[in-house]
Structure formats: structure tokens, C-alpha cells
C-alpha positions as CSV (number, residue, x, y, z in Angstrom):
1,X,89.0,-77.0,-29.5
2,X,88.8,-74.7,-26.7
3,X,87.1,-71.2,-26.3
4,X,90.0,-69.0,-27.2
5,X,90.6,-71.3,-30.4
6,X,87.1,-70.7,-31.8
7,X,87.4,-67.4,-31.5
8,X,90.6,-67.1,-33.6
9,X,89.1,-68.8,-36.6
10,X,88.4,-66.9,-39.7
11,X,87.8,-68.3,-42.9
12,X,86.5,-67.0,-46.4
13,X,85.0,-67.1,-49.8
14,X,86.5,-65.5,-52.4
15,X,84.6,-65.5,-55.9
16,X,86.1,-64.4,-59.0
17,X,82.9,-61.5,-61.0
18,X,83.3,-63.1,-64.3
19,X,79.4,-64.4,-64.0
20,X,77.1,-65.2,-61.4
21,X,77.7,-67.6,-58.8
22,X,76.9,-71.4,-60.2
23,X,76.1,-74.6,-58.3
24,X,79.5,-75.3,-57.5
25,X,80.5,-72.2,-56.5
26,X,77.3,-72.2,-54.0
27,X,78.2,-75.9,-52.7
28,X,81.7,-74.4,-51.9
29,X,80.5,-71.1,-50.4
30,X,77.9,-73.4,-48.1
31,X,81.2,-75.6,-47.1
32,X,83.1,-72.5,-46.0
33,X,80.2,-70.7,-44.4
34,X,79.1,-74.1,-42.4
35,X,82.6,-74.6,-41.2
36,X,83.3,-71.2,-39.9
37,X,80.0,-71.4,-38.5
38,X,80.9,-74.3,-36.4
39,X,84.0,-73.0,-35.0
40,X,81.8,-69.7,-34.1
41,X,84.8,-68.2,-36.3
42,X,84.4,-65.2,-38.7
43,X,83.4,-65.6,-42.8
44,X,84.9,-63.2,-45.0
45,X,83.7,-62.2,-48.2
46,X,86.5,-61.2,-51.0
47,X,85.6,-60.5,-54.5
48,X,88.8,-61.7,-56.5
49,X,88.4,-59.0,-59.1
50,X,92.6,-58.7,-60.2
51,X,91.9,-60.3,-63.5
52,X,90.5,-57.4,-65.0
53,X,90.2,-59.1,-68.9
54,X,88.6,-61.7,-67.3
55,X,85.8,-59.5,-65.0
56,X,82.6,-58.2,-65.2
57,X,81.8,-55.2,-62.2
58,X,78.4,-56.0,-63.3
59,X,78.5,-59.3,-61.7
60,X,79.7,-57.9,-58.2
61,X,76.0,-56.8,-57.1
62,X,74.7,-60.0,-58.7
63,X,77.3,-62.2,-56.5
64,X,76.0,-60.4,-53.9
65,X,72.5,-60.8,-54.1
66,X,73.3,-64.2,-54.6
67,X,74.7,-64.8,-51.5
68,X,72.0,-62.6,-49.2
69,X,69.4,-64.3,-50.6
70,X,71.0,-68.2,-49.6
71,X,71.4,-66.9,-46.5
72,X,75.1,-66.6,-46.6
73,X,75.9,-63.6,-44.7
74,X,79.6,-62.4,-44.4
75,X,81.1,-60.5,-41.3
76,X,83.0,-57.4,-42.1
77,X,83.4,-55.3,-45.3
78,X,83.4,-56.9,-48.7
79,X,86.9,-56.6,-50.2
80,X,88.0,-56.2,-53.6
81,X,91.0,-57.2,-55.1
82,X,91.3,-54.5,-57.5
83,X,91.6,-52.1,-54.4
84,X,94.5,-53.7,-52.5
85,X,97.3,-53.1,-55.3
86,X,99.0,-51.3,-52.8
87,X,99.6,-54.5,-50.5
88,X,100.7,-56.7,-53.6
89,X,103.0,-54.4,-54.4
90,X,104.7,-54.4,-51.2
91,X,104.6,-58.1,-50.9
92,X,106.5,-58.5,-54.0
93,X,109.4,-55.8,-52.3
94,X,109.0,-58.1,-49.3
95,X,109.9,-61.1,-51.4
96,X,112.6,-59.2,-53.6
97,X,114.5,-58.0,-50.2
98,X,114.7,-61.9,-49.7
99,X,116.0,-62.2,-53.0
100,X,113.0,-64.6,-54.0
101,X,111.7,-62.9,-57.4
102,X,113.2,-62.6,-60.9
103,X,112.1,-61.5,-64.5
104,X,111.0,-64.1,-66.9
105,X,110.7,-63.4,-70.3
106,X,109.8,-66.9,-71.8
107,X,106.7,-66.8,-73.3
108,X,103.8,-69.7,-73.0
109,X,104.9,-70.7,-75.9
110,X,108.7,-71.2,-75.4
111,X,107.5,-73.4,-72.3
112,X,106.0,-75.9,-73.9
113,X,108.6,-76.1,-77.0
114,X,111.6,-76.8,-74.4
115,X,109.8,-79.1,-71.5
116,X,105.8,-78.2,-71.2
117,X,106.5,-77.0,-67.9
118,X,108.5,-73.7,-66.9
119,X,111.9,-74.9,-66.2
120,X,113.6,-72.1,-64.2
121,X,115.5,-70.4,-67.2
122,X,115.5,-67.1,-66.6
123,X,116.4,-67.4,-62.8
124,X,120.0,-66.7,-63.6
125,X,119.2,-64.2,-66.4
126,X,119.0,-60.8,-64.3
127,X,116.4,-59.9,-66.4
128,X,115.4,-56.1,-65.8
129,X,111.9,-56.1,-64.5
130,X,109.9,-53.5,-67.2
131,X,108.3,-55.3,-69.4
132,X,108.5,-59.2,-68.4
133,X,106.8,-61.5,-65.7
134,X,108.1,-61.6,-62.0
135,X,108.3,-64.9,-60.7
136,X,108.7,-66.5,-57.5
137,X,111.6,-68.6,-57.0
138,X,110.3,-71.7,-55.1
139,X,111.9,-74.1,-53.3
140,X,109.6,-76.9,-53.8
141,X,109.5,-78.2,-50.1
142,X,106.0,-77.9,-49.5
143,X,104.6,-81.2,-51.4
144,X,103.8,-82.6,-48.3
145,X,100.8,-80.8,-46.5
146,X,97.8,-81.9,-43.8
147,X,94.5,-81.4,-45.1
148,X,92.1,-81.1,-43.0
149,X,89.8,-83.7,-44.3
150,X,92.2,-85.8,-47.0
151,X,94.9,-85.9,-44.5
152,X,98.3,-86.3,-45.8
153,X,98.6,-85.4,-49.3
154,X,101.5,-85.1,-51.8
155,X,101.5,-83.2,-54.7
156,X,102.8,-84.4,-57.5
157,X,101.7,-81.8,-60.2
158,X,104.3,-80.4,-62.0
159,X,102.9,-77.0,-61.0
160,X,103.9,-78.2,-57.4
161,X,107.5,-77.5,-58.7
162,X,107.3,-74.6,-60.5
163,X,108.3,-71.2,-60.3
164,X,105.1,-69.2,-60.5
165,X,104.2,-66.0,-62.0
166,X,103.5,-63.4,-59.5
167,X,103.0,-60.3,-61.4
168,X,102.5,-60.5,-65.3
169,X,104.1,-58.5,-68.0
170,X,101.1,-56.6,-68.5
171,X,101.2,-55.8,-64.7
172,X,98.4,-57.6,-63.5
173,X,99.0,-59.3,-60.1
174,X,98.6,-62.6,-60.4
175,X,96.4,-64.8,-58.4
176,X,99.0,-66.8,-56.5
177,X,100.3,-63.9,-55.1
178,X,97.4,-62.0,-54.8
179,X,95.4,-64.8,-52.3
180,X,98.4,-65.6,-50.2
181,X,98.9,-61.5,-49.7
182,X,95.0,-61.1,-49.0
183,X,94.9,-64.1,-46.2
184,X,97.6,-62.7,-44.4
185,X,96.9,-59.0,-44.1
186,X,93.0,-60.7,-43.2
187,X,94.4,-63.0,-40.9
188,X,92.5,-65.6,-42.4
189,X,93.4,-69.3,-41.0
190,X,91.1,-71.8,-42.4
191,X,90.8,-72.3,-45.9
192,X,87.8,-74.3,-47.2
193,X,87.6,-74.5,-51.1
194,X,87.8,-77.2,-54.1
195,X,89.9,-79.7,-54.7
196,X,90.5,-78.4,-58.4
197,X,92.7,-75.8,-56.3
198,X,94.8,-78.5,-54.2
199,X,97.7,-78.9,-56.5
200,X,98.5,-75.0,-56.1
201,X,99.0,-75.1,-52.2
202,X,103.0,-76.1,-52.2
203,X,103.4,-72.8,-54.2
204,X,100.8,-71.1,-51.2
205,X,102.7,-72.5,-48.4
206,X,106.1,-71.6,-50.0
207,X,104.9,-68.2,-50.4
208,X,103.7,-68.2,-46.8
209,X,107.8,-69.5,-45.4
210,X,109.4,-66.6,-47.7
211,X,107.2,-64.2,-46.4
212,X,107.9,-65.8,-42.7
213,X,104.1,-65.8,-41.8
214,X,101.8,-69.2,-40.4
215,X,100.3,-70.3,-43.1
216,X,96.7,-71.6,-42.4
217,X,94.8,-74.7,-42.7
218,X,93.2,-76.1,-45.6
219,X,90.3,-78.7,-46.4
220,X,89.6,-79.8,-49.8
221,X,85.8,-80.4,-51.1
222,X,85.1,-82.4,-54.0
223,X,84.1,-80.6,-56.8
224,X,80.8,-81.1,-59.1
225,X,81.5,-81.8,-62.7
226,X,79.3,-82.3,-65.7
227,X,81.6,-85.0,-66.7
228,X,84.8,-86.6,-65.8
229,X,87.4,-83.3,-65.9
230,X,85.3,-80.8,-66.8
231,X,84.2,-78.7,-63.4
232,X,81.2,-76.2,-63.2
233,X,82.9,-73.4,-64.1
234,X,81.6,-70.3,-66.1
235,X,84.8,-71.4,-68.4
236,X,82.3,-74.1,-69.1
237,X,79.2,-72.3,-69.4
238,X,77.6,-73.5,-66.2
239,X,74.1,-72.0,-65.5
240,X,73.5,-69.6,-62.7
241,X,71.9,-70.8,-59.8
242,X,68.6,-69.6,-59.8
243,X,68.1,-67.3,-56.6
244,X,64.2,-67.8,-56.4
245,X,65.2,-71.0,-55.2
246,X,67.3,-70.5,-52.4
247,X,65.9,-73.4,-50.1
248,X,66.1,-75.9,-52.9
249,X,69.1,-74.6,-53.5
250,X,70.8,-75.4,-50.6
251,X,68.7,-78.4,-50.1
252,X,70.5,-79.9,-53.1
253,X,74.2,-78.5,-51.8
254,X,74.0,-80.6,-48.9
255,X,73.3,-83.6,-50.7
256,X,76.3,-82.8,-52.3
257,X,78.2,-82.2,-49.4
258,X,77.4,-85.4,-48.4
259,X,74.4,-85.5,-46.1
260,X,72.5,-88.2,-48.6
261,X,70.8,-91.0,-46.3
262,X,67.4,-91.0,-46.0
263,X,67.1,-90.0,-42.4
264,X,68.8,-86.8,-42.9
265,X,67.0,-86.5,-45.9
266,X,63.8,-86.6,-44.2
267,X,65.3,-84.2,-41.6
268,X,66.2,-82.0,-44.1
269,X,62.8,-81.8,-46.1
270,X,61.1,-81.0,-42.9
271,X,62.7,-77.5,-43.1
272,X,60.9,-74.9,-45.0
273,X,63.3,-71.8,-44.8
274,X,66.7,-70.7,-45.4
275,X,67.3,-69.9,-41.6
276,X,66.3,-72.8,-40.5
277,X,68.0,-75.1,-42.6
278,X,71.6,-73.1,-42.2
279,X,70.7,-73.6,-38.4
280,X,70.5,-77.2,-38.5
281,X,72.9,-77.7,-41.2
282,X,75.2,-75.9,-38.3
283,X,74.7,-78.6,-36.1
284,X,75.1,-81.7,-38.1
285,X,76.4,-81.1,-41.3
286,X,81.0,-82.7,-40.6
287,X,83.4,-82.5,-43.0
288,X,84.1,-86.4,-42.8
289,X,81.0,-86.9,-44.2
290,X,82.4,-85.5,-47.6
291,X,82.9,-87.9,-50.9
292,X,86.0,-89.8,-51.3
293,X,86.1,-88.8,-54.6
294,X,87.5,-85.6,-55.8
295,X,85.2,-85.2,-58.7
296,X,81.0,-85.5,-58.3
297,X,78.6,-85.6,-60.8
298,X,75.9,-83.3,-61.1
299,X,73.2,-83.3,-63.8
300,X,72.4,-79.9,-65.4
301,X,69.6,-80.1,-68.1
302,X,67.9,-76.9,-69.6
303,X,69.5,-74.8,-66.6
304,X,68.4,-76.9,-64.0
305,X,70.6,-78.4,-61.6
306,X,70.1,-82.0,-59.8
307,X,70.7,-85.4,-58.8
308,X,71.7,-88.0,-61.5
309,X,69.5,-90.7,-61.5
310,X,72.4,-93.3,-61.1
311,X,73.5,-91.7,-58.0
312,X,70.3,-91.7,-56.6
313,X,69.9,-95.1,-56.8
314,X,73.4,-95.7,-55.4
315,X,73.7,-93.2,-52.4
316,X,69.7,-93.4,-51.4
């Protein structure tokens, strides 16, 4: 990659204030941050804050704090969601000019009674807008995308298909088009997050050829479960990290991100501060050193995250 390629890369993180960060959302943020990093691009910080039923402002400050105190610093402003209605707005009239939105007014319920999955039944409706769901009508073409560390993938989700809400009936933007409208107008071009997310990118990269914009690249990560399907995730009352251990913290992230043998180990234990550790995970940590496996798991006992004992004894 040449000089004027770094300098075009911009990636982000882009937590949702419904608690404090957890260790999987820390393992993904260090991910992100690394690989920017090593591509001297720019990491953006954007606090996905559209669901408002979902959100707690409290949680903005403590996300935050969070971050500062790893040692995850972001370049520019922080942006919020909840103060870029404007731009969603206008995306959706981008997207109706092109004749690719319609009202829906099938309820979760009526979904799952005719197929379990939506169906496109209101396409043809003409459905007045006030009052229903706008969806995007997709063309399904994208289910074969380049990841930048699985390669070649192909979705086979049935979401992959689907036409997905964009704005609710209560009016709440959803988060499909919300993301896609937020990486454009940032110019964001590198996309590091979980794989829990990778079924949703053929409805991302459709929404990117409608709207005629490059749509950037992704990689990926595993994600940390408790057990097999069930993600950290405040959904599943995962633990905060606790941010007066930051070092240990991220000590433990890159063992999850794949730097487990026992010479980086020892390299990594040498390092007693945040700086220095970012500095030197900088320089060695590479995405190929990431697990094959989509899922990990981590061991969380009375709050405390760590290394199950079986995968110790496996990986050291």
C-alpha cells in the first residue's frame, strides 16, 4: 500500500449507549483502532444513539471514559446519531427518486404466520407512507463480498434477501440505513467489526449501489461468547469491563485477537502501560492471526472476564 493509500483510510467504532462498553465490545474497538492505526488512517468515534427505547444518554460519558482510559483515542468530533436526522432523511428522498422505498404495513407477526421471513408483499401495495414502515427494495445481488480477512464469503441468511426496514412506523431510522448514511457522509472506508454483523452486509452494499457511492471494505472478527450462540452483549447481561484495569484489559483482548503463543505472550507481559502496549500491538498485532472460528469463548465468573481453562491448555 503506497503513501497516498494510507492516507485515505478511515475507519470507525460505533457503540450503541444502552450500557457500558463490555469485553466484546473492547476486543472489537481494539481491532478497529489497531487497524487504522496500521494504515496511519483516521479512527472515528460514532455513538449509534437512533434507537431511542433502547438508549441510555447516561451511558455516552461512560463509553467515553471507557475508551480514554484504554487508550483508544479517536480523531475528530464524536458523532451522534440522534443529531444527523437530517442526513437520513435525505437519504431516504435519495433512494425514493430511484424508486427504491415502499410502505409496509405487515406487522412481525403477519411475517412469520405467512413464511418467517418478509416476503416482499407490500412492494406492489402503494402503501401511503404515514403511519407504516419504509422499506428498501433490494435486489439481492450482493451475497457475494471480499472480506478482508475471511475472503470470499456468501451469504446465505435469509436476511441476505430481504427487504429491510429503513425507517419504522414510529419513525425511528433504522439501523441499516442509518450506518450506510453515516459512512458515506464520513467517508469512512474500512469497516472492522463482528462477525455477528456479517450476514447484514448484502443489504449494506445494496444500499451503497442504489445510493451510487463505493462502498468500503470490511473485515470480520470473531466474536466472544459465553456459550455457543449467545454473544457478549448487554441483551445478555454481560459485565462492564472494569476501567481500573485498562492494561489487563487489553492484555486479555489481544489474546483474543489472536496473539496467544508464548513468545508474544512474554512480549506482551513485559509491557507495563497502556501506551506502550498499543505501540507495540501497532507493530505486530495482523489480522491473519485472527481465529478461524466465528464464535470464541470467554469465561465471565462474578464479573470478571478471562481465559477458559480448556483453551489455555489448547492455544498455550
Amino acid at each position: 500500500m503506497n503513501t497516498s493509500e494510507k492516507s485515505m483510510y478511515v475507519g470507525r467504532f460505533a457503540p450503541s449507549p444502552s450500557g457500558p462498553l463490555h469485553f466484546g465490545s473492547l476486543v472489537c474497538a481494539l481491532a478497529s483502532y489497531l487497524h487504522a492505526k496500521q494504515h496511519n488512517g483516521k479512527w472515528l468515534l460514532r455513538i449509534e444513539d437512533i434507537d431511542t427505547p433502547r438508549i441510555n444518554p447516561a451511558m455516552n460519558e461512560v463509553i467515553l471514559r471507557s475508551l480514554e482510559l484504554h487508550g483508544l483515542k479517536w480523531d475528530n468530533e464524536v458523532s451522534y446519531q440522534s443529531q444527523r436526522h437530517h442526513l437520513y432523511e435525505h437519504t431516504l428522498s435519495e433512494l425514493e427518486k430511484r424508486k427504491l422505498i415502499y410502505a409496509c404495513s405487515c406487522s412481525r407477526k403477519q411475517i412469520r404466520a405467512r413464511s418467517g421471513t418478509y416476503d416482499g408483499h407490500c412492494r406492489l401495495r402503494n402503501l401511503p407512507s404515514a403511519g407504516h414502515a419504509i422499506r428498501f427494495m433490494h435486489s439481492n445481488k450482493h451475497t457475494h463480498f471480499q472480506d478482508l480477512y475471511k475472503g470470499e464469503v456468501h451469504i446465505k441468511h435469509a436476511i441476505a434477501s430481504e427487504d429491510p426496514v429503513l425507517k419504522r412506523a414510529d419513525g425511528i431510522y433504522a439501523y441499516h440505513l442509518a450506518v450506510v448514511a453515516d459512512d458515506i457522509e464520513q467517508g469512512v472506508t474500512h469497516i472492522v467489526r463482528g462477525n455477528d454483523l456479517i450476514d447484514t452486509t448484502p443489504i449494506h452494499l445494496g444500499l451503497y449501489a442504489a445510493l451510487k457511492q463505493n462502498a468500503p471494505q470490511y473485515l470480520h472478527i470473531p466474536v466472544l461468547v459465553q456459550k455457543q450462540g449467545e454473544k457478549l452483549s448487554k441483551q445478555h447481561h454481560s459485565p462492564a469491563i472494569d476501567d481500573q484495569t485498562p492494561l489487563a484489559n487489553l492484555k486479555l483482548a489481544l489474546y483474543f485477537l489472536g496473539l496467544q503463543t508464548p513468545a508474544y505472550n512474554a512480549e506482551i507481559e513485559q509491557l507495563t502501560s497502556v501506551e506502550s502496549l498499543l505501540a507495540w500491538a501497532t507493530v505486530n498485532w495482523q489480522s491473519k492471526m485472527l481465529s478461524k472460528q466465528s464464535e470464541i469463548l470467554i469465561s465471565v465468573t462474578n464479573g470478571v472476564y478471562s481465559v477458559p481453562l480448556s483453551h489455555k491448555e489448547v492455544q498455550l
